[in-house]
N, C-alpha and C positions, 0 to 999 in steps of 0.2 A: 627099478633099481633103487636099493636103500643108501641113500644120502646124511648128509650131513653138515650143520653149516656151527660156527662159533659165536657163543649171545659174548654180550658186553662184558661179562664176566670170564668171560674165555673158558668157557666149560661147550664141551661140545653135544649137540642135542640134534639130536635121530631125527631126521625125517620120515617118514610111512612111504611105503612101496606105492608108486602111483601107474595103475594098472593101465593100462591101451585100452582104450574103446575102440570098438568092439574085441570081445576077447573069448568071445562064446556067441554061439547063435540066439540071433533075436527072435524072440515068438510075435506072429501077425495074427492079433482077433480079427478075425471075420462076424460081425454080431449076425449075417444073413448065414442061408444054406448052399450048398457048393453049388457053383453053375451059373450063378446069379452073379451082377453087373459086380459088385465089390468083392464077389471073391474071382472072379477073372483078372482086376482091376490088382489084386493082392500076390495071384500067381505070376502076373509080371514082374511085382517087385522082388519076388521069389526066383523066379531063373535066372534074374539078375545081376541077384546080392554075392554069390561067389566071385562075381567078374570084378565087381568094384569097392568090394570091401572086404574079400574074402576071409568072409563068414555067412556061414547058409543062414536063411530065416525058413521060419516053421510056421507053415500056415495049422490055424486051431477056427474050426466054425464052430461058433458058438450060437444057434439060430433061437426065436422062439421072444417073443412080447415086444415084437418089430425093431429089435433089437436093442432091449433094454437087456436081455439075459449077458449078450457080450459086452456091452459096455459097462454093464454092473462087473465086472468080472475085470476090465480094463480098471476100473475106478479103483478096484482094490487091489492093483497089481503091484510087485515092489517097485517103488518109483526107482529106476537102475538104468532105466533105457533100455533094458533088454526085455518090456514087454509094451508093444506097440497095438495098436487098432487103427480098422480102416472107418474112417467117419463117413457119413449120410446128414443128409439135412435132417431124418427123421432123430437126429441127437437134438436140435433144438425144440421138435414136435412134441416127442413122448411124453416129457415133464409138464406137458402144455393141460393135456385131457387124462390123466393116472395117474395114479399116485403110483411113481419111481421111488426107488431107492437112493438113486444121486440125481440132482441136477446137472446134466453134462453140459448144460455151458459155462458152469463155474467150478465142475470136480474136472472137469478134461482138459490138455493145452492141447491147440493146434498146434501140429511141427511143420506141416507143409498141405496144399491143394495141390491137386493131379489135373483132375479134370472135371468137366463140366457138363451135360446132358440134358435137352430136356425131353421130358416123358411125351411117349405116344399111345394113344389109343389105334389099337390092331385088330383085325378078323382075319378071318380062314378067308384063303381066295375063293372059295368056291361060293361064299353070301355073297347076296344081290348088290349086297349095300355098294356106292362108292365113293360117299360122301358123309357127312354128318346128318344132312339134312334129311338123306336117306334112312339114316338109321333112327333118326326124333319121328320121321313119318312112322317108319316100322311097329317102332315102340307103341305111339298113341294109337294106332290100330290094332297090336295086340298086347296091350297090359299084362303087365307080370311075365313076359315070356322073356327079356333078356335081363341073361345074369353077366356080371363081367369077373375077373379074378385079378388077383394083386398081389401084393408079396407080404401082409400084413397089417391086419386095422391099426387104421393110425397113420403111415406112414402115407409119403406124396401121394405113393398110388392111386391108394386108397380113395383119398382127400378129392382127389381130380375127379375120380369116377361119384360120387358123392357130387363135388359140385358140377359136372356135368348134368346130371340127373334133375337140380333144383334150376340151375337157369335155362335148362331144357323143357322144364315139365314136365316130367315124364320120370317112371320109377324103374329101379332096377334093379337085381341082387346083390350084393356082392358076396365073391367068397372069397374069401382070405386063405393063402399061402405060406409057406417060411420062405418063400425064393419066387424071385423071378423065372427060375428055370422049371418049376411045377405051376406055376401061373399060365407061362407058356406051355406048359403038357397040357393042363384042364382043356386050353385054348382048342390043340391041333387035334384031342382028343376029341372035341366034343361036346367037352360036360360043362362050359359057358361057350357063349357067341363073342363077347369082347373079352383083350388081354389090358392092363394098362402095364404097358414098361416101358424099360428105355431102353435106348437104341441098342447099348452091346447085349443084349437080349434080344436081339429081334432080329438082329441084319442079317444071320445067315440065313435065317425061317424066310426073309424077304429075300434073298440072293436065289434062293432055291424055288422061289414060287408059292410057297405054302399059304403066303398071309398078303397081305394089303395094310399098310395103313394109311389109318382117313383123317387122323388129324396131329401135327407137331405141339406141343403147350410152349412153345419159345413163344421170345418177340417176336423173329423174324423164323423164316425158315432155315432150314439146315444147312449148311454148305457142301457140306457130306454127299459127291454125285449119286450115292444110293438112296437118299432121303430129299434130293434139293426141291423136286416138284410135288412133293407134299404138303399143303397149305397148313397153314396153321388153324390153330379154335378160332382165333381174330380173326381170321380173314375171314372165316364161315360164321360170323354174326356172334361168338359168343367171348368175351374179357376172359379166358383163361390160358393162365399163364406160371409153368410149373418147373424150374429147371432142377435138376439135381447136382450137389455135387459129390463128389468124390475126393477124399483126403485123408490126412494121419493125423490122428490125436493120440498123445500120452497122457499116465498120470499125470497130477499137478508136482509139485518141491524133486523133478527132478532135479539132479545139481545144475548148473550152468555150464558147465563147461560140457557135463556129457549131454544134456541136450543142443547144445553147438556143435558135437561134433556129429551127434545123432541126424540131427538137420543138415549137416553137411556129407554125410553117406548117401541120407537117401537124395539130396541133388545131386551127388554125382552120377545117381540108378536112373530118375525119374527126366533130368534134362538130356540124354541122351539123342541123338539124332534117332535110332533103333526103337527104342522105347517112346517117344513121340507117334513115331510110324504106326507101333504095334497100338497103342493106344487110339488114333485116328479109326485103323481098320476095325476096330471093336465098335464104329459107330459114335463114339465118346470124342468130347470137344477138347483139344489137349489144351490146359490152362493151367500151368505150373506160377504157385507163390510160396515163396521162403516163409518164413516162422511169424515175420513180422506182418506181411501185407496179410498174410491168412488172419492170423487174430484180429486184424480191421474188418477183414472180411466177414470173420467166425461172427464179433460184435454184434455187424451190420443186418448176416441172416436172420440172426437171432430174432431182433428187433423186426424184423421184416414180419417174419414167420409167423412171430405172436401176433402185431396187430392184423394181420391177414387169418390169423383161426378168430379170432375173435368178432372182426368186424363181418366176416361172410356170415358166423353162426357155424360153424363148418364142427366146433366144438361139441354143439347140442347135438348133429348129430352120431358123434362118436358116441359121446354118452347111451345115447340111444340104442343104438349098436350093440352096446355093453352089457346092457342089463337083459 
């Protein structure tokens, strides 16, 4: 509505139309490929978003250089609020080993965390293996024969299968994906022996019998009764520890006020009794933070993240990788 209020001089002066947020559908960058843990993670906030804010959101996969193609693509988005992305830890990694185009942890705000995961290392049920130690035995007896797949050099996945390999002894291939959900084909297909993902990737393949897995990267184990008797790397002799998360980042200078009320849409979607549930059965640790505790959060991976690529070495071997 056009308003109007009287200055000091008693002349009357217009106020501009102040539009409703939301007033049009939100676009959701997915930076992975459909089927994968953050675009599962993005379709919930999508069947969602009529119920409690009615206005649809539109999911866009933008997959491809482990997700710097969608967050370049977020980074230059009009800052408006009507164009969101689903964040990964791999937004503080990327900037870490390649030359990116932005640095997302100072061109992207966090608006909220969803939830929390950490990675598993998977096989087909039908390998012998049923432990880690199994599989280090396998390995040094036949050199060069396991490959594992992931969702993209660079990112956790990746990173885990990488340092398993170095405090194992033992060498491995990796082949790189745009999705957790082709990670897991190569898997069930055949064409590697290990998958690394995370849980809402794997729980059905594990409900179904298809796969095994032999080790959780948390602290602790899962609470998850589909996952709880699965020990962790720590418990089977090796310090790895990989969690992922899952969240919404926007451009930076959105206004304040639309991103408060942006922030306030997606908690009315995301803390839901419904949306908790659906989030749990995806395997995912539901761990909801507002605007503020995320960017403590966002800060803190950061900082985590770097001195963990650096102090392992984990960097050289990306490099390596590359060339």
């Amino acid at each position: 509505m056009i308003g109007g209020y009287a200055n000091a001089q008693g002349e009357t002066v217009i106020t501009p139309k102040v539009e409703k947020f939301p007033n049009k559908p939100i676009t959701i960058i997915v930076p992975f490929g459909v089927g994968g843990a953050l675009d599962l993670v993005a379709r919930l906030i999508e069947t969602e978003s009529l119920k409690h804010i009615n206005q649809p959101m539109i999911i866009v996969n933008r997959p491809g250089a482990s997700g710097s193609i969608g967050w370049n693509e977020l980074v230059d988005a009009n800052p408006d609020g009507y164009t969101i992305g689903i964040s990964s830890s791999e937004i503080f990694l990327n900037p870490l080993y390649s030359v990116t185009k932005y640095n997302y942890p100072t061109a992207l705000d966090p608006i909220a965390q969803i939830a929390t995961a950490p990675l598993l290392m998977v096989v087909r049920a039908d390998q012998p293996w049923q432990n880690i130690s199994d599989l280090t035995n396998y390995a040094i007896q036949n050199p060069g024969k396991l490959k594992f797949s992931h969702s993209g050099i660079g990112t956790q996945n990746h990173i885990l299968g990488e340092a398993f390999s170095k405090m194992s002894n033992i060498k491995m291939k990796q082949v790189p994906f745009q999705s957790a959900s082709k990670a897991m084909a190569a898997l069930l297909g055949g064409h590697v022996q290990i998958a690394i993902v995370n849980p809402a990737s794997a729980n059905e393949y594990l409900k179904s019998g298809m796969i095994k897995v032999l080790a959780v990267a948390g602290e602790e184990r899962m609470t998850d009764p589909l996952f709880a008797n699965v020990p962790t790397f720590k418990e089977q002799g090796l310090n790895l520890v990989f969690t992922g998360r899952f969240g919404i980042a926007a451009p930076k200078d959105i206004p304040t006020e639309v991103k408060n009320q942006l922030a306030e849409n997606l908690k009315a979607i995301i803390t839901t009794p419904e949306f908790k549930k659906n989030i749990e059965s995806m395997g995912l640790q539901y761990n909801y933070l507002g605007v503020e505790d995320s960017k403590n959060k966002w800060l803190l991976d950061n900082k985590m993240l770097t001195e963990a690529v650096y102090e392992t070495g984990i960097i050289d071997l990306i490099d390596a990788e590359r060339q």
